[in-house]
C-alpha positions in Angstrom: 79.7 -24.8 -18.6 79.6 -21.3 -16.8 76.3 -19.3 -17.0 78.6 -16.5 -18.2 79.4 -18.0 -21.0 75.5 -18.6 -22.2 74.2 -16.4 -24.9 70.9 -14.8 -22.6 69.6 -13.7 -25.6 65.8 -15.2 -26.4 65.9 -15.6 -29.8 69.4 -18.0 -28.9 67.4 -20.3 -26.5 67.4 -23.1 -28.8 70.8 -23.2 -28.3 71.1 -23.2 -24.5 72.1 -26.1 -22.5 69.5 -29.2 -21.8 69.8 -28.2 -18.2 69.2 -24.5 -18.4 66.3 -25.0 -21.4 64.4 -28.0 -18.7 64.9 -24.7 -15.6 63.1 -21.9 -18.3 60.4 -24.3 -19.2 59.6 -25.2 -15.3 60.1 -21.5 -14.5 57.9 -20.7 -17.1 55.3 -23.4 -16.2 55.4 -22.5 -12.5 54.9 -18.3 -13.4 52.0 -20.0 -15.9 50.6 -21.8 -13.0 50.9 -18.8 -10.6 48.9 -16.7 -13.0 46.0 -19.2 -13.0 45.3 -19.7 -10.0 45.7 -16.0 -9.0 43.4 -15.0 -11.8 41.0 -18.1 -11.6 41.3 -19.9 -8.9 41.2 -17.1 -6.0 37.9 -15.6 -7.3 36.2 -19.0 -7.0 37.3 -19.4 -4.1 35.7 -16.0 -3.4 32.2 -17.6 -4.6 32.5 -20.8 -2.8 32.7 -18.6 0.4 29.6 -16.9 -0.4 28.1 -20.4 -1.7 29.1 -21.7 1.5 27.2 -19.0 3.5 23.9 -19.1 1.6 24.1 -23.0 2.3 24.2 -22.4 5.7 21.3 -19.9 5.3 19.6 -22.3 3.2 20.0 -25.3 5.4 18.8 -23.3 8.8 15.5 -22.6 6.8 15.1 -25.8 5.2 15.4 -27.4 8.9 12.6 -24.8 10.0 10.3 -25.9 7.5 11.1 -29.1 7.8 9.8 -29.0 11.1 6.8 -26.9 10.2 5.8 -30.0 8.1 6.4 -32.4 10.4 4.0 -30.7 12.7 1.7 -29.7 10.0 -1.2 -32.4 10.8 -1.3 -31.8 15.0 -1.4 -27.9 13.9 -4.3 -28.5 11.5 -6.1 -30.6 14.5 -5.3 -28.0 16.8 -7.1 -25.3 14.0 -10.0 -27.4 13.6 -10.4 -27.7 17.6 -9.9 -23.7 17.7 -12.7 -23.0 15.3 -15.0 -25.6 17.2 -13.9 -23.5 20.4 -14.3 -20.2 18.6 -18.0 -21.4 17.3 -18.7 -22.3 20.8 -18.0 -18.9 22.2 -19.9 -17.3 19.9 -22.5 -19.2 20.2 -22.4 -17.7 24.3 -23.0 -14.0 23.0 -26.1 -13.3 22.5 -27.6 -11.3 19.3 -29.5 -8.2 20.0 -32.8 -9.4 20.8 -31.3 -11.4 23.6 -29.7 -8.7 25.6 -32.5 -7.6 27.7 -33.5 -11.4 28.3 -29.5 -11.3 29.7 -30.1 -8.0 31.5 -33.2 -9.9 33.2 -30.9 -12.6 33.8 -28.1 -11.2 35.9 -30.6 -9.4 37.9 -32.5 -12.3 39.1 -29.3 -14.3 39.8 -28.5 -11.4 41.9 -32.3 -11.6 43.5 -31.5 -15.5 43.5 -28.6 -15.1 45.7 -30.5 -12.9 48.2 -28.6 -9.2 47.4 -30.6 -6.2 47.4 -30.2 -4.0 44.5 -29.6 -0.4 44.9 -28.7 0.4 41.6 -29.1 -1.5 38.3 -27.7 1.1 35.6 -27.5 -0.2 31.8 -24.9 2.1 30.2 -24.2 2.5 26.6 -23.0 -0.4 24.5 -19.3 0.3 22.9 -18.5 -2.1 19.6 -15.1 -4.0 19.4 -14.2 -5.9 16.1 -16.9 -8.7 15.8 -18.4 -8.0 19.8 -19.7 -5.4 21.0 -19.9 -4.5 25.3 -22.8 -3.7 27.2 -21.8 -2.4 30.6 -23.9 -2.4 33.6 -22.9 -0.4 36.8 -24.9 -2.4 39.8 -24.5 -1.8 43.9 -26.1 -4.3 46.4 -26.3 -4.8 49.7 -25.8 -8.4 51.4 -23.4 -10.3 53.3 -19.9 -12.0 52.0 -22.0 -15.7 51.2 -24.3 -13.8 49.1 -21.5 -12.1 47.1 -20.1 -15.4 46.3 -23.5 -16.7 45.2 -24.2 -13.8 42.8 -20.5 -14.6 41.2 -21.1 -17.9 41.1 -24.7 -17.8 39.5 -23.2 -14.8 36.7 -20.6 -17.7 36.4 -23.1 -20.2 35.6 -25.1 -18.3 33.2 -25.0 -19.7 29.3 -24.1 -16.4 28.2 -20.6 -14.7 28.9 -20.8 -12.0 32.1 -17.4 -10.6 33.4 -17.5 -8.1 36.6 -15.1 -5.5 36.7 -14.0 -2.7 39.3 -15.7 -4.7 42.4 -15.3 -3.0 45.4 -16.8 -3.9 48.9 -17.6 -1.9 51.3 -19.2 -2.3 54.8 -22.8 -0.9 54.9 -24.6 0.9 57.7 -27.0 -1.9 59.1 -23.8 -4.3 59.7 -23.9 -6.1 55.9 -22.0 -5.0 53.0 -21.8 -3.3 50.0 -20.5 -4.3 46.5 -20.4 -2.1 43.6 -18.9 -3.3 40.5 -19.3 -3.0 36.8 -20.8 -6.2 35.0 -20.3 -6.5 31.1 -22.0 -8.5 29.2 -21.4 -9.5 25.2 -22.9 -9.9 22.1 -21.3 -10.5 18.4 -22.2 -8.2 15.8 -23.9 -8.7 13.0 -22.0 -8.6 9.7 -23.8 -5.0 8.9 -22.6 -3.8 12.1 -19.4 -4.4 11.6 
């Protein structure tokens, strides 16, 4: 049989060869198949890229809370001991009534240590969030020894004292001279605030 010889015509096709009838129907099945997967398939496999990227996304933060849990109990010890700490370092500021007992304080460890004031200035107390400084501009006159007793003694005091801008210089009868600013702390009372 020669293909010129078939009637092309559609409405004829039940009359076409077996041969040419079994090519239509896999032509027609293989154009059929085309369509679907160009108009189904590919879009889902357009979504199982983007479901593919949010699982990675999802995954990454799942593994970082995942470890935020595993840790959760050491982080909640290491709370607890930061409030005890916290309490503790309150409990070093003193409340309003005890400032000047501190101001007496850091002068006699300076007396204790065998300086010589030459001045003792209180200045005006500046408020932070829950603290609020007191600073103190002081000058004595010793030698080097006594300096590191005076530091030492502010050091050992219950309360916090920090010394700021020190600066020593020699004096005119062969000692020397320190000037610094000290600051001492109190916490603030919730009215304060």
């Amino acid at each position: 049989m020669k293909l010129d010889e078939i009637n092309w015509d559609f409405n004829e096709a039940g009359n076409w060869p077996r041969a040419v009838k079994a090519a239509a129907i896999a032509l027609a099945c293989v154009i059929l198949i085309a369509a679907w997967v160009y108009y189904d398939t590919l879009d889902q496999r357009d979504v199982l890229a983007e479901v593919e990227t949010k699982e990675l996304s999802l995954k990454k933060a799942f593994e970082v809370k995942q470890q935020k849990a595993a840790n959760l109990e050491p982080y909640k010890k290491q709370l607890v001991e930061m409030k005890e700490q916290f309490g503790a370092m309150l409990q070093q500021l003193p409340n309003k009534t005890e400032v000047a007992e501190l101001l007496i304080d850091v002068s006699q460890a300076g007396l204790a240590s065998g300086l010589e004031f030459t001045l003792f200035q209180p200045l005006g107390e500046s408020k932070r969030d829950f603290y609020a400084e007191k600073p103190i501009k002081i000058k004595v006159v010793g030698n080097y020894h006594e300096f590191g007793e005076f530091v030492s003694n502010l050091a050992a005091l219950p309360r916090i004292v920090t010394l700021h801008n020190v600066a020593l210089t020699p004096s005119k009868n062969g000692g020397m001279s320190m000037s610094a600013l000290a600051k001492t702390y109190r916490y603030l009372d919730e009215g304060e605030k």
